[in-house]
VEXSEKE-612270 format. One line per 5 residues: number of its first residue (from 1); for each residue x, y, z of C-alpha. Coordinates in pm, 1 decimal, padded with zeros to 6 digits. Each point is the difference from the previous one (the first is absolute). Layout:
NUM = X/Y/Z; ... .
This chain:
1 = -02323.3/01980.5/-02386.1; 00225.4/-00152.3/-00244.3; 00286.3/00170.3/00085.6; -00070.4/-00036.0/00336.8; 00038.6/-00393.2/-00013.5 .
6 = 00285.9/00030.2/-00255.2; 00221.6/00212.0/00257.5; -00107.7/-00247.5/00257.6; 00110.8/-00281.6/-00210.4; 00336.7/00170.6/-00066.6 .
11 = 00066.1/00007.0/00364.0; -00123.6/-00305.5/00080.7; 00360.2/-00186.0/00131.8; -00005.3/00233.9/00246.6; -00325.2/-00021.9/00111.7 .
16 = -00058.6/-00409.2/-00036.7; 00289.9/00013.1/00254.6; -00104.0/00226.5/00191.5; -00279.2/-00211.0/00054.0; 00206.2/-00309.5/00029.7 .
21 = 00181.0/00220.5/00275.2; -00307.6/00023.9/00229.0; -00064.4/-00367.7/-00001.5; 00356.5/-00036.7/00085.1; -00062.8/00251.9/00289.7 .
26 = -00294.8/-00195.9/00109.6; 00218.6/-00371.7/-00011.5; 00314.2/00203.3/00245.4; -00257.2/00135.6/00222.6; -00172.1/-00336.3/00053.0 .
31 = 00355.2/-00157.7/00087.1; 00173.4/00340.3/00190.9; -00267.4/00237.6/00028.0; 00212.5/00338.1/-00047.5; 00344.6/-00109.4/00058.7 .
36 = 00081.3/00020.0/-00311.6; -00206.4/00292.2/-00183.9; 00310.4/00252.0/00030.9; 00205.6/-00221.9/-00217.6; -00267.1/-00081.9/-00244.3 .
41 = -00108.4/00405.3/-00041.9; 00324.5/00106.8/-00059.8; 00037.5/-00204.8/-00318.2; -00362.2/00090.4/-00104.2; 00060.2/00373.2/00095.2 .
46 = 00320.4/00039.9/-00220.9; -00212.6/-00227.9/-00315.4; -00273.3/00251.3/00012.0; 00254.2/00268.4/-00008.3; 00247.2/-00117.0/-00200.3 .
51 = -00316.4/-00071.9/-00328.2; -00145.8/00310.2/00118.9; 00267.5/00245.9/-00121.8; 00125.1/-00242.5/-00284.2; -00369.1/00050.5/-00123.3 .
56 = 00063.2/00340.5/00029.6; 00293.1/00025.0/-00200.5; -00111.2/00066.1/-00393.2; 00286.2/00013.5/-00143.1; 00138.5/-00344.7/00096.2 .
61 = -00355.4/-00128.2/-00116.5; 00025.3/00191.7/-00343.1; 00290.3/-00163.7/-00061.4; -00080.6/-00332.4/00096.7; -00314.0/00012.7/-00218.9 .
66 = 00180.0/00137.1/-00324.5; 00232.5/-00277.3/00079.3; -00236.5/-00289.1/-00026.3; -00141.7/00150.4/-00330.7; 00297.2/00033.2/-00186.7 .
71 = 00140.4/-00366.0/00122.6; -00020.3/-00280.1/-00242.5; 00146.8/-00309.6/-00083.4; 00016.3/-00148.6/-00331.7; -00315.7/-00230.6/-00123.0 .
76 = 00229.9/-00263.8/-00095.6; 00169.4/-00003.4/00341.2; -00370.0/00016.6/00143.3; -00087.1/-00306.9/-00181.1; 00293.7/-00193.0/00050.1 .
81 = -00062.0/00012.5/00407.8; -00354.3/-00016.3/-00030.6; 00056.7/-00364.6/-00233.2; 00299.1/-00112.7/00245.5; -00237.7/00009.2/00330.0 .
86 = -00290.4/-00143.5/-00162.3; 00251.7/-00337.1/-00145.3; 00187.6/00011.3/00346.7; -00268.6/00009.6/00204.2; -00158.9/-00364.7/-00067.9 .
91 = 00313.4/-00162.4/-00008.5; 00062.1/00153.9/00364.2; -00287.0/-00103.7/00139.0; -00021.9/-00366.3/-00095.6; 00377.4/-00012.6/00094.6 .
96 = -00099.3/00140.5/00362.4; -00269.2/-00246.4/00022.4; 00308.1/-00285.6/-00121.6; 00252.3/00133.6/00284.2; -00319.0/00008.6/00242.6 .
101 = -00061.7/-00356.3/-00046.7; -00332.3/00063.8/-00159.4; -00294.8/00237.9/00053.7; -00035.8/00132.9/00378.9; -00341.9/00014.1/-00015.2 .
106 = -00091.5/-00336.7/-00154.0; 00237.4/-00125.7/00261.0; -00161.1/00222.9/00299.0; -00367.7/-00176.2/-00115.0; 00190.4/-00331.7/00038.8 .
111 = 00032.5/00039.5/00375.5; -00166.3/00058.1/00308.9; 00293.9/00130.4/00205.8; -00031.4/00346.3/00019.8; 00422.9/00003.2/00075.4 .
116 = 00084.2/-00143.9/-00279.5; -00203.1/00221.2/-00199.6; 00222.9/00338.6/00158.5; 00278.2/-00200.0/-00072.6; -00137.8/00002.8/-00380.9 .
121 = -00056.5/00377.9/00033.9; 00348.4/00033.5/00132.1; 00162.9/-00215.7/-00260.5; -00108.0/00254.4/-00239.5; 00256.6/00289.2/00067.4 .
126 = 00269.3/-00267.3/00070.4; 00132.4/-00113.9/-00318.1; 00301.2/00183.8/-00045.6; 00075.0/00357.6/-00059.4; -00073.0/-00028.6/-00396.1 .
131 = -00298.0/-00180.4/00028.1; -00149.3/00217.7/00313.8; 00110.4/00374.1/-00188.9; -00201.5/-00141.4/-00312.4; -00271.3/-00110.3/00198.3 .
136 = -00001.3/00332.8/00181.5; 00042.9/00167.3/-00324.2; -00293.6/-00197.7/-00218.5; -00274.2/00068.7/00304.8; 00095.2/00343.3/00087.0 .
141 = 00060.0/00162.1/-00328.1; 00055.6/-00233.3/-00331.0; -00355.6/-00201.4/00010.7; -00154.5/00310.4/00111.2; 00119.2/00243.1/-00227.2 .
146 = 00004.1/-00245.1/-00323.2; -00439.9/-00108.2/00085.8; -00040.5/00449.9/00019.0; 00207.5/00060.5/-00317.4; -00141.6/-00268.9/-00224.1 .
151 = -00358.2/00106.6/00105.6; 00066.3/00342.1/-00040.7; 00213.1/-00082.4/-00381.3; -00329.0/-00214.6/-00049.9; 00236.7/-00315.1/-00057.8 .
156 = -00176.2/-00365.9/-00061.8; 00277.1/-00085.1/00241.2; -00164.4/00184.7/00273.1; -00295.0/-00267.2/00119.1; 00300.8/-00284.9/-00084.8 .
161 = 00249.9/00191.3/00235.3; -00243.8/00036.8/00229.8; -00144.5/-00369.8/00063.1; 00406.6/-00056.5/00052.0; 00013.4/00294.4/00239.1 .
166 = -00290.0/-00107.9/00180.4; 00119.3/-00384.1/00003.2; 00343.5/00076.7/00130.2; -00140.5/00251.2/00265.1; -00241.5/-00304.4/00137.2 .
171 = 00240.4/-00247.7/-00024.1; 00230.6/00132.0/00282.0; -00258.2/-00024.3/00304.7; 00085.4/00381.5/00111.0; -00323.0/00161.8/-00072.2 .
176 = 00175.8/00381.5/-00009.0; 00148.2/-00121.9/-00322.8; -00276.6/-00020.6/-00208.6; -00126.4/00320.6/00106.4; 00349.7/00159.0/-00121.2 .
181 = -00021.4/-00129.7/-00321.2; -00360.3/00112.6/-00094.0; -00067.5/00287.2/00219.0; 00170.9/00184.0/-00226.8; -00195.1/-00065.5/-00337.5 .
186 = -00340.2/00022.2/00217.2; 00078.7/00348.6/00104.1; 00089.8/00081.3/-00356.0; -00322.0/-00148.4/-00163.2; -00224.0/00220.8/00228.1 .
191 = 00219.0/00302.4/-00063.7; -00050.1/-00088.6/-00365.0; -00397.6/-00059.4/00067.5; 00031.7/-00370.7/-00143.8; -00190.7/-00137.8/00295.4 .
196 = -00080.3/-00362.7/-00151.8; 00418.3/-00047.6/-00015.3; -00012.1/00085.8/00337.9; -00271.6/-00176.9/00158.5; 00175.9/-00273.3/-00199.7 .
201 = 00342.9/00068.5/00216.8; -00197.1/00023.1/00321.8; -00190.8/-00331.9/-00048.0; 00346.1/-00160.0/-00077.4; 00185.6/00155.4/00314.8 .
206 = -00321.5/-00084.2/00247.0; -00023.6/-00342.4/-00095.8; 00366.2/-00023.1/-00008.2; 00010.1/00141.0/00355.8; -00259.8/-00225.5/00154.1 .
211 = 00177.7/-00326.9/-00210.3; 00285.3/00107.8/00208.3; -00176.8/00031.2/00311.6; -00106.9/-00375.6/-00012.3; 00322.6/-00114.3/-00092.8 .
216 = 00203.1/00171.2/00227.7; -00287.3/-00124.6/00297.2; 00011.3/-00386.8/00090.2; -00303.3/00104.1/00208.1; -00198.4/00128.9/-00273.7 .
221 = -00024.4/-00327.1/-00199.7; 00043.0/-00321.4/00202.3; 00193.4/00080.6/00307.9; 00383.1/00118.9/00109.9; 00264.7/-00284.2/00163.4 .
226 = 00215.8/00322.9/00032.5; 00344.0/-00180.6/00079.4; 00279.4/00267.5/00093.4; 00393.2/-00169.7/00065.1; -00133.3/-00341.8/-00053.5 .
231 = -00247.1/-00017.8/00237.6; -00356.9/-00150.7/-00049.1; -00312.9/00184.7/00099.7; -00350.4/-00140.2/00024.0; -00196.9/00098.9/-00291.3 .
236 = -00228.7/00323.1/00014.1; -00290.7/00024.0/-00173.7; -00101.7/00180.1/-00244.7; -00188.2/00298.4/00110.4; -00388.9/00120.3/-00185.3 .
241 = 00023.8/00224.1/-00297.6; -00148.5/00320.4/00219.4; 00241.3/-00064.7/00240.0; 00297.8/00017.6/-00240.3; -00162.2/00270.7/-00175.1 .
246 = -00027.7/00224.2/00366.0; 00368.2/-00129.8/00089.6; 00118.8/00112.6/-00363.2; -00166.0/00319.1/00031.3; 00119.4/00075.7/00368.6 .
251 = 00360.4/-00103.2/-00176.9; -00055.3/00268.1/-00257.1; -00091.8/00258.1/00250.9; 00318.7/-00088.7/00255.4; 00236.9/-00010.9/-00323.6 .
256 = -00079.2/00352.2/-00120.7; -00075.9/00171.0/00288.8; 00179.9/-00111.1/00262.2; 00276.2/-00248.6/-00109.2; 00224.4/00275.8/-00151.2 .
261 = 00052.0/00237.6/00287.8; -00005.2/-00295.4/00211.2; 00358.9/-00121.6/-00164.4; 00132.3/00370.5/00029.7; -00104.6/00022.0/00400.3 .
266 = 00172.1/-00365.9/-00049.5; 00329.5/00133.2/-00108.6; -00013.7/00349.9/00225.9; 00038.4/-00246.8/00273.1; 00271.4/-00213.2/-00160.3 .
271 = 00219.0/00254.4/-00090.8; 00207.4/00047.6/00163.4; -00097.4/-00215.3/00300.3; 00049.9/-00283.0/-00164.1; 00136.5/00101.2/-00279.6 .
276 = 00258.9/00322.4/-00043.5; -00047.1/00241.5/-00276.5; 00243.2/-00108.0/-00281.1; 00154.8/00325.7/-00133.5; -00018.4/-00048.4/-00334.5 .
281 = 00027.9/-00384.7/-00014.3; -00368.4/-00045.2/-00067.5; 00063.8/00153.7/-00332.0; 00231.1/-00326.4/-00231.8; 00181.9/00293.5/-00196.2 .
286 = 00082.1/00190.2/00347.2; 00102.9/-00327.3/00158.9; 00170.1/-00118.3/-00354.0; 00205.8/00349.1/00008.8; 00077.1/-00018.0/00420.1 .
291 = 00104.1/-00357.5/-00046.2; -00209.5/-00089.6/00239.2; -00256.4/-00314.5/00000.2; -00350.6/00123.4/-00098.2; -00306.3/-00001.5/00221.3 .
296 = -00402.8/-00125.1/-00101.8; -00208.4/00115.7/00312.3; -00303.0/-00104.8/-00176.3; 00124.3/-00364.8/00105.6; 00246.4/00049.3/00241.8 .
301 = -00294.2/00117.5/00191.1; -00178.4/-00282.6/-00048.9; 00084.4/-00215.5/00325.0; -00107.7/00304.3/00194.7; -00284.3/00107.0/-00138.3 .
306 = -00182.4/-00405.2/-00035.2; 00193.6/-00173.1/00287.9; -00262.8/-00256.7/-00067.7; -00002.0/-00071.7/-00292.0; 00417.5/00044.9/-00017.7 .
311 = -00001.3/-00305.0/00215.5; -00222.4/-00163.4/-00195.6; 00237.8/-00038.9/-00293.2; -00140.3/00329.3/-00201.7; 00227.2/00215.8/-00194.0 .
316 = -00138.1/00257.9/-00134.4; -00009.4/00384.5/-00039.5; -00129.5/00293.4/00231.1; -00011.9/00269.4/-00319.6; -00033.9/00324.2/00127.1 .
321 = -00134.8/00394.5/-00108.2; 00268.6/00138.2/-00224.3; 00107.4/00271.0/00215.1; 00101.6/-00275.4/00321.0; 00314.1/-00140.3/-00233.6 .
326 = 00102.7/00369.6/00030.2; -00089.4/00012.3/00403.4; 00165.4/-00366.4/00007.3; 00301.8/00185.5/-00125.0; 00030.6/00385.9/00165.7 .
331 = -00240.9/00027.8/00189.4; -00231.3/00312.5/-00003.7; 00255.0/00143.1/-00233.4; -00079.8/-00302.3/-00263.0; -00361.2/00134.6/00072.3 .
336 = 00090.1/00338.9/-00149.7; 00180.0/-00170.5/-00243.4; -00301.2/-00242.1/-00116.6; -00260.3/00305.7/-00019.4; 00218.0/00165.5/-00217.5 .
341 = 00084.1/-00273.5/-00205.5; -00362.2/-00109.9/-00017.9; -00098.7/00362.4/-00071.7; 00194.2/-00000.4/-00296.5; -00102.0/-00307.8/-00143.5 .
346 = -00379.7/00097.5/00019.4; 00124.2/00329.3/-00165.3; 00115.7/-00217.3/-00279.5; -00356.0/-00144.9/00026.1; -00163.0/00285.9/-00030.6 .
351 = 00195.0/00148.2/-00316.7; -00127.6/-00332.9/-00150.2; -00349.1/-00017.1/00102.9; -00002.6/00329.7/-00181.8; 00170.8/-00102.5/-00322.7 .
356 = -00181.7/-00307.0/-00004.3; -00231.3/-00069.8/00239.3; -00214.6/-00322.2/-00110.6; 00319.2/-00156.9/-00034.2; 00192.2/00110.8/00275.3 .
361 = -00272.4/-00078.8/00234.7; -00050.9/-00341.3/-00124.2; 00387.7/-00070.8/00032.1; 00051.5/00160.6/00324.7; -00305.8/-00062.1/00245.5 .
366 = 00113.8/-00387.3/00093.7; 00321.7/00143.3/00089.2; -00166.0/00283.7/00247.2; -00125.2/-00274.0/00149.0; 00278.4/-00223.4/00080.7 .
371 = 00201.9/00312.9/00108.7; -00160.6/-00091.6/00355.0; 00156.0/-00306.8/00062.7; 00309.9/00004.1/-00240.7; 00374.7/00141.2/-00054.2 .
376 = -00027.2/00301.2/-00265.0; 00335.7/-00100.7/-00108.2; -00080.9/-00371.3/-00050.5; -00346.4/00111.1/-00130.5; 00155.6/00234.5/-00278.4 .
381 = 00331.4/-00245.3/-00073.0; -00078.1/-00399.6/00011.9; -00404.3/00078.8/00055.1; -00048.6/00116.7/-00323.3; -00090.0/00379.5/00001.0 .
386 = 00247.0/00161.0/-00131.7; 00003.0/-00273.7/-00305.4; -00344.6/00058.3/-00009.8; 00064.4/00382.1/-00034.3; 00247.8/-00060.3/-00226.6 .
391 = -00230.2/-00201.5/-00217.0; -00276.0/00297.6/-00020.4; 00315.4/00222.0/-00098.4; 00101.6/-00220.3/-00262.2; -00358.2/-00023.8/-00125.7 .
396 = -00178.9/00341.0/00100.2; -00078.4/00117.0/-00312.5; -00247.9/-00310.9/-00064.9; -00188.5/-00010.7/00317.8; -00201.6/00283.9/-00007.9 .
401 = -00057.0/00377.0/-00085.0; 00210.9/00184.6/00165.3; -00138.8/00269.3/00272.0; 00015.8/00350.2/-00076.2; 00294.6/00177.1/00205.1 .
C-alpha cells in the first residue's frame, strides 16, 4: 500500500492536471459545447504520450537520479544565499508597501467602493519592472521556500519569517497570495507528520482568506458606493452573513470549475477572429529576435472577452491555460508543441518527486495549479518557479532524505 501511494505521489503533476484538464473540459463545453474538443485532445493526446515513453526510458532516469545525488554546492555558498534572502526580504517588503503608498489592505478596509479596492489589487503588479519581478519573486518562490527551509533546518527564524510571510501575503488584498506563500510549508509539515505546525499554517491562511474576503467586499461590512470612471452610484447594502457565505461559496465553485475553461473557450473564439495568431510574437525573446513588437493576449483580449466591464474603465487580465499562449501563437501546431513541452516538464517532476518527494511536492503542487490559467514561460521565468527550483537545488541536501533510486 505504501508503495502504491508513493508511485502515485511521484506522478502526481501529471495526474493533478489531468484533473485540472477535465474541469477545463467541462468550462469549454459550457461556453462551445464540442467545437473545440479536437484542439484541446490533441495537446492532451501528445502529453500523455510524450510522459508515457519518457517514463519508459530508464536510462535517461538513471542518469538523472545519479545526477541529483552527486550535485552539491558548497555550505558556505548555501549559507551565504540562505542569509542574503532572509536580510533582503524585509527590507523589500516594507519598501513595496513605501512605493505602494502604504498597506493595500489597511487601505481596502478604509473604503466602501468596491472599484477602488481593484484598483488597489491592480496597483500591486504596477510598480515598475524591479519592484513587480521581486514581488513576483518573494510570493512565488523566496517567502515560500525560505518559511519550508527554516522549518525543515529547525531555525528560530522560522515562526519570525513566517509572521513576515504571512503579514506581507495579507497585506496585498489578493487572497491567492497568501496561499502561495504557505501552501508550501503546510504540505511539508504533514509530509513530515508535524500536524500542530500545520494546523497552525491552515488557521493562519483561513483566517487570512476570509480577512480578505471582507476587505475586498464593501457589501460584506457596511455597504458598496461602487463608483467606476467617476461616476456615483447609490449605495448597496450590505448583504446577511449566509448570504455572503452561499455567494462566496457559489464563487468558489464557478472559479475552479468553470472559470478556467471558460477563458480558454474565451480565447478559441478570439483567435483569430478577433485576434490573429501571432507567429512567434507572443513569445518577448521570439518577438525581441524578429524585431517585431511583442504581443500579451491575456490583456489584449481583454476588451473582447468583458465588453462590459472594458467600457466601464477596467483594465485588467484574461490569463489563460498554458497551452492557449502556444494556440495564440501556431495554432494546433503550438498545441503539439505545448503537450510536449508540458510533458517534459512533468518528466522533470517526476525525476524529483522520486529523489525527493516531501519536498518536491510541497514546492511544486501551487504551481500545478496555476498551470490552468497561466503562461508556463512567465510561470517558470518572472513567476518564480524556476528560482524556486533553483533554490531546492542549491539547498537539496538539507531538506530531506533523499529517495532511494
Amino acid at each position: 500500500m505504501k508503495s502504491f501511494i508513493t508511485n502515485t505521489l511521484n506522478h502526481l503533476s501529471i495526474y493533478v492536471y489531468s484533473i485540472i484538464f477535465v474541469f477545463l473540459c467541462i468550462g469549454v463545453f459550457s461556453i462551445s459545447n464540442f467545437k473545440f474538443f479536437p484542439s484541446l485532445l490533441l495537446f492532451f493526446i501528445v502529453l500523455i504520450i510524450a510522459y508515457t515513453l519518457l517514463v519508459r526510458f530508464k536510462p535517461l532516469q538513471n542518469q538523472t537520479l545519479q545526477f541529483l545525488k552527486n550535485f552539491s554546492v558548497p555550505e558556505n555558498t548555501q549559507k551565504m544565499v540562505i542569509y542574503f534572502l532572509i536580510i533582503i526580504t524585509p527590507i523589500f517588503i516594507v519598501y513595496h508597501w513605501y512605493v505602494l503608498g502604504g498597506i493595500p489592505t489597511i487601505r481596502g478596509y478604509g473604503s466602501h467602493n468596491s472599484f477602488y479596492i481593484y484598483q488597489l489589487r491592480n496597483s500591486v503588479t504596477k510598480a515598475g519592472t524591479f519592484v513587480n519581478y521581486m514581488y513576483s519573486f518573494e510570493t512565488k518562490a523566496i517567502l515560500p521556500f525560505l518559511i519550508m527551509y527554516l522549518y525543515k533546518t529547525k531555525s528560530k527564524l522560522f515562526y519570525p519569517i513566517l509572521i513576515i510571510g504571512s503579514a506581507y501575503g495579507l497585506s496585498l488584498v489578493m487572497k491567492s497570495i497568501i496561499i502561495s506563500i504557505l501552501l508550501p510549508v503546510g504540505i511539508y509539515c504533514v509530509f513530515d507528520r508535524k500536524f500542530v505546525t500545520a494546523a497552525i499554517v491552515l488557521l493562519i491562511t483561513v483566517l487570512g482568506l476570509f480577512m480578505l474576503t471582507f476587505c475586498a467586499n464593501p457589501a460584506l461590512r457596511g455597504g458598496d458606493t461602487y463608483q467606476p470612471n467617476g461616476k456615483n452610484i447609490e449605495m448597496q447594502q450590505p448583504t446577511s452573513v449566509f448570504t455572503s457565505a452561499n455567494n462566496s461559496f457559489k464563487g468558489l465553485k464557478n472559479r475552479v470549475i468553470y472559470i478556467p475553461g471558460k477563458t480558454v473557450a474565451y480565447w478559441f473564439l478570439c483567435i483569430p477572429k478577433h485576434a490573429p495568431f501571432l507567429h512567434g510574437d507572443g513569445y518577448k525573446p521570439i518577438a525581441k529576435i524578429k524585431g517585431r513588437p511583442f504581443h500579451d493576449y491575456s490583456t489584449e483580449l481583454y476588451q473582447y472577452v468583458y465588453p462590459t466591464w472594458y467600457a466601464q474603465g477596467f483594465r485588467g487580465t484574461v490569463n489563460c491555460a498554458s497551452f492557449m499562449y502556444d494556440y495564440a501563437n501556431f495554432g494546433n501546431w503550438g498545441m503539439v508543441l505545448s503537450g510536449m513541452v508540458l510533458a517534459i516538464l512533468f518528466y522533470a517532476m517526476y525525476l524529483l518527486n522520486r529523489y525527493n518527494l516531501a519536498a518536491s511536492t510541497s514546492m511544486n503542487v501551487i504551481h500545478y495549479l496555476m498551470i490552468s490559467s497561466s503562461s508556463l514561460t512567465t510561470m517558470m521565468l518572472s513567476g518564480g518557479w524556476g528560482l524556486f527550483l533553483a533554490l531546492f537545488m542549491l539547498t537539496k541536501d538539507k531538506l530531506e532524505e533523499k529517495v532511494e533510486a
